[in-house]
C-alpha positions in Angstrom: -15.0 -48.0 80.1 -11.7 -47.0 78.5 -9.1 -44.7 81.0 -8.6 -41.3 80.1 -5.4 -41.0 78.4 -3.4 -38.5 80.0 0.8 -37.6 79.7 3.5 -38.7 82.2 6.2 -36.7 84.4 8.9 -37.9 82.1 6.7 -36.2 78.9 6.7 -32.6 80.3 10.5 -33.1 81.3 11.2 -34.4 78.2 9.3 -31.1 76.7 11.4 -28.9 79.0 14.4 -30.1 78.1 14.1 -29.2 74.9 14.1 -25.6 75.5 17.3 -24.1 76.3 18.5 -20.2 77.5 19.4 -18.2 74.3 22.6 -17.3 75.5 24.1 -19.8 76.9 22.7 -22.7 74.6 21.8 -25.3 77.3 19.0 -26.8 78.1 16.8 -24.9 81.1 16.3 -28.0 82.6 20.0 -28.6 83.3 20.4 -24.9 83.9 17.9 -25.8 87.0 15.4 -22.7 86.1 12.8 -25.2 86.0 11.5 -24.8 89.5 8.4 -26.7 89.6 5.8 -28.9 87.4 2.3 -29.3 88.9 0.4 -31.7 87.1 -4.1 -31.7 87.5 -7.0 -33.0 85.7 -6.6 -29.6 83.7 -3.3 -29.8 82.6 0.0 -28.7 83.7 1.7 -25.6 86.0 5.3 -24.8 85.3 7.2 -22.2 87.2 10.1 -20.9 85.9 13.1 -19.4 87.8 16.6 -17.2 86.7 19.5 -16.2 88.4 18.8 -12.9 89.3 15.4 -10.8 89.3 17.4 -8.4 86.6 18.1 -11.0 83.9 17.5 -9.8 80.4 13.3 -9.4 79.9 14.2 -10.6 76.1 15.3 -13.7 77.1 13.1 -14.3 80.3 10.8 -14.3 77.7 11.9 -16.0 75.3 12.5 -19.2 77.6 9.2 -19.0 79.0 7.2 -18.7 75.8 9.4 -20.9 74.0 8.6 -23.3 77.4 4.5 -22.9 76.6 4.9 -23.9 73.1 7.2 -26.9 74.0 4.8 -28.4 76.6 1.8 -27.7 74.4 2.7 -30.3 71.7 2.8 -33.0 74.8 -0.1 -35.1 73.6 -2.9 -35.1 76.8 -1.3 -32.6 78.8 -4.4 -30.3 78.6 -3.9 -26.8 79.3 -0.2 -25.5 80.0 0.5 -22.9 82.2 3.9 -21.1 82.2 4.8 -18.9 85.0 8.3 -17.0 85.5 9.4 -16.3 89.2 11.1 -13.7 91.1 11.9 -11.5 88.2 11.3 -7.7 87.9 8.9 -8.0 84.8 7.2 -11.7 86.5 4.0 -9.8 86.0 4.2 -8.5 82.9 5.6 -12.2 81.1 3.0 -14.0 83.1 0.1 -11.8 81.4 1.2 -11.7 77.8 1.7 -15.4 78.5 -1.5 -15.8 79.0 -3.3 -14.0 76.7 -1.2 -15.1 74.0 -0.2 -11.4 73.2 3.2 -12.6 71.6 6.4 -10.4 72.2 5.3 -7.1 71.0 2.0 -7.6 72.5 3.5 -8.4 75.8 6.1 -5.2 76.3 4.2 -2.6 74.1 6.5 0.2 73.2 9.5 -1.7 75.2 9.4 -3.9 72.6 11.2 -4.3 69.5 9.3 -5.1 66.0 10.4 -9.3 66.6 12.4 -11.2 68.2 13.9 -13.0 65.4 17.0 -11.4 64.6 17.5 -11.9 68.6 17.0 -15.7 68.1 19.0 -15.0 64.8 22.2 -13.7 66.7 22.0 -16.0 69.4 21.5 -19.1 67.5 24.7 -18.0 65.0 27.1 -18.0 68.3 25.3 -21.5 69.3 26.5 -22.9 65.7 30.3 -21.4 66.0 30.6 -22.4 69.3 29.6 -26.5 68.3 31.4 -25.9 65.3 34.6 -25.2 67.1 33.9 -28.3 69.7 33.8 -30.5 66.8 36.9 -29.6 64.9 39.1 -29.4 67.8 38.2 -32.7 68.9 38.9 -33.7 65.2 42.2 -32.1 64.9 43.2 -34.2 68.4 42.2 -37.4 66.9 43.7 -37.2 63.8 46.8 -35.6 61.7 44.9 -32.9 60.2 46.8 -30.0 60.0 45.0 -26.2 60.4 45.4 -25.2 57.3 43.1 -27.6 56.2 40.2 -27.4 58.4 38.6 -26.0 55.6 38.6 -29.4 53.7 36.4 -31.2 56.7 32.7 -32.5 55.9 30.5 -33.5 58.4 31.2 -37.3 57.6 34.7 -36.8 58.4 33.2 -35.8 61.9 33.4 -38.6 64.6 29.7 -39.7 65.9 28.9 -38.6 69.6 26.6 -35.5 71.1 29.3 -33.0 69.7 28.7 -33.9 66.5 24.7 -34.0 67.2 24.5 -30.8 68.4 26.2 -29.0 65.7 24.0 -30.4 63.5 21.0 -29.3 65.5 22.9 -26.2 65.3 23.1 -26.2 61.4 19.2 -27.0 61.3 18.4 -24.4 63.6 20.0 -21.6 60.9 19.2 -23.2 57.6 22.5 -25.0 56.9 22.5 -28.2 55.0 23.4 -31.4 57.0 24.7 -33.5 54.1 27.5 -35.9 55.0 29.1 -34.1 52.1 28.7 -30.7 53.6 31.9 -28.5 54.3 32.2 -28.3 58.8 33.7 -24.8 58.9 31.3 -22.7 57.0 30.0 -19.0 57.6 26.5 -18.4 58.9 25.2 -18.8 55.6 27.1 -22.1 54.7 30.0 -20.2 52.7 33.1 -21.9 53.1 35.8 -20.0 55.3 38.5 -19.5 52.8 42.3 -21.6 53.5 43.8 -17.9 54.8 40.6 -17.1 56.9 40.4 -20.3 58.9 43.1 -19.4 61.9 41.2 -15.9 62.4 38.0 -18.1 62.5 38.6 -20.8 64.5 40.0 -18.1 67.4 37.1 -16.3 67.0 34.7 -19.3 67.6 37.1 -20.5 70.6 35.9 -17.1 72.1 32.4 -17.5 71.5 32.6 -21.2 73.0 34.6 -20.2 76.2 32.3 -17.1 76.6 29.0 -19.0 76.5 30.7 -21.6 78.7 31.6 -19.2 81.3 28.5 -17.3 81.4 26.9 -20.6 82.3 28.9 -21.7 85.3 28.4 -17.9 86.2 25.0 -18.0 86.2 25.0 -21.4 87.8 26.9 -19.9 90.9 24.2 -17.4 90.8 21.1 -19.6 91.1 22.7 -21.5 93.7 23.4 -18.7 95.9 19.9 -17.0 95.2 18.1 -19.9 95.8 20.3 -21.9 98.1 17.8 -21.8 101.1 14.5 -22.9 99.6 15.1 -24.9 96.0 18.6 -26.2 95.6 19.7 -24.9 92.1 20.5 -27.9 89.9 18.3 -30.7 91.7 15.3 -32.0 90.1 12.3 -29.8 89.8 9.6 -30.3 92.5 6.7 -32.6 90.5 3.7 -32.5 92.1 1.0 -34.8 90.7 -2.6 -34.1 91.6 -4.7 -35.9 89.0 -7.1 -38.3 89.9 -6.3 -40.4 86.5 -2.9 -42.1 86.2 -0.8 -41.9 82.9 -0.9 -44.3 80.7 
């Protein structure tokens, strides 16, 4: 008889990591607000935690479901459970989640129409702030004055994850990822023109330092609200019950 394929540990992190908090643009995983994976011959229990119990509903949300659809393209996982934590709407999330009742479905008349002009907003600040990364870093390694950041392509860029992720960035809003492609664009891929490129660049410096400090804040929150029972940043508890190993 053939064994019952079923996922790995390293699958549903994998999946995890792949989601990241809307506002600070890093993965949940390494934001430690994954608090636990339970694993069964059903499928697979993930609880989810945040800083505080008063973190935004729209993006308590938003991490969670975008959790449930992550882990449901694992191949063999089997049914996926996503469950927030701790949070002032935990009961209200948890149910929507389950039934599938989608944003609006979830928070009624709290709601508003979508959440994609949310996603829309947040993912714009995600590309200024790996935009900016990446052209600092260029303007250290080379010669290349200010005044002509506007002349960069994305092949002038130097390989490494700062580079990656503004091009998961530019995917993630529509922008083109040619070689050829102009670096400092607008959100809809229009060049910033020569004069415009100082104002720019300080405003994307902002936007980078801003999401980066919101991050180690919230990181210093977690720790301190969870420092007796699930150190924040350490690997989430895996519990593996299933009578089947992965293979």
């Amino acid at each position: 008889m053939t064994a019952a394929v079923v996922c790995t540990e390293q699958d549903v992190l994998m999946a995890l990591s792949t989601v990241t908090d809307p506002e600070l643009d890093e993965p949940i995983t390494e934001l430690g607000f994954v608090r636990s994976v339970t694993l069964d011959d059903d499928g697979a229990t993930v609880h989810l935690r945040l800083p505080t119990a008063f973190c935004s509903p729209n993006f308590a949300y938003l991490m969670a479901s975008d959790a449930l659809d992550a882990l449901r393209l694992v191949e063999h996982i089997g049914e996926v459970r996503v469950l927030l934590d701790d949070h002032h709407d935990s009961d209200k999330i948890n149910a929507g989640l389950a039934a599938d009742a989608g944003y609006v479905g979830t928070f009624g008349a709290e709601a508003e129409e979508s959440l994609h002009e949310l996603r829309r907003t947040f993912r714009s600040k995600a590309h200024a702030a790996a935009m900016e990364r990446c052209v600092e870093a260029h303007l250290k390694r080379t010669e290349l004055g200010v005044n002509e950041i506007y002349k960069l392509t994305l092949s002038d860029l130097a390989p490494g994850k700062d580079k990656a992720a503004l091009l998961r960035r530019r995917i993630s809003i529509g922008l083109s990822i040619c070689p050829a492609s102009r670096v400092f664009v607008d959100d809809e891929g229009r060049v910033i023109a020569r004069e415009a490129v100082p104002m720019r660049l300080r405003f994307a410096k902002s936007v980078r330092i801003s999401m980066e400090g919101n991050a180690h804040f919230c990181r210093g929150l977690l720790a301190t609200r969870y420092a007796d029972s699930d150190p924040a940043g350490a690997t989430p508890r895996i519990t593996d019950l299933r009578t089947r190993s992965p293979r």
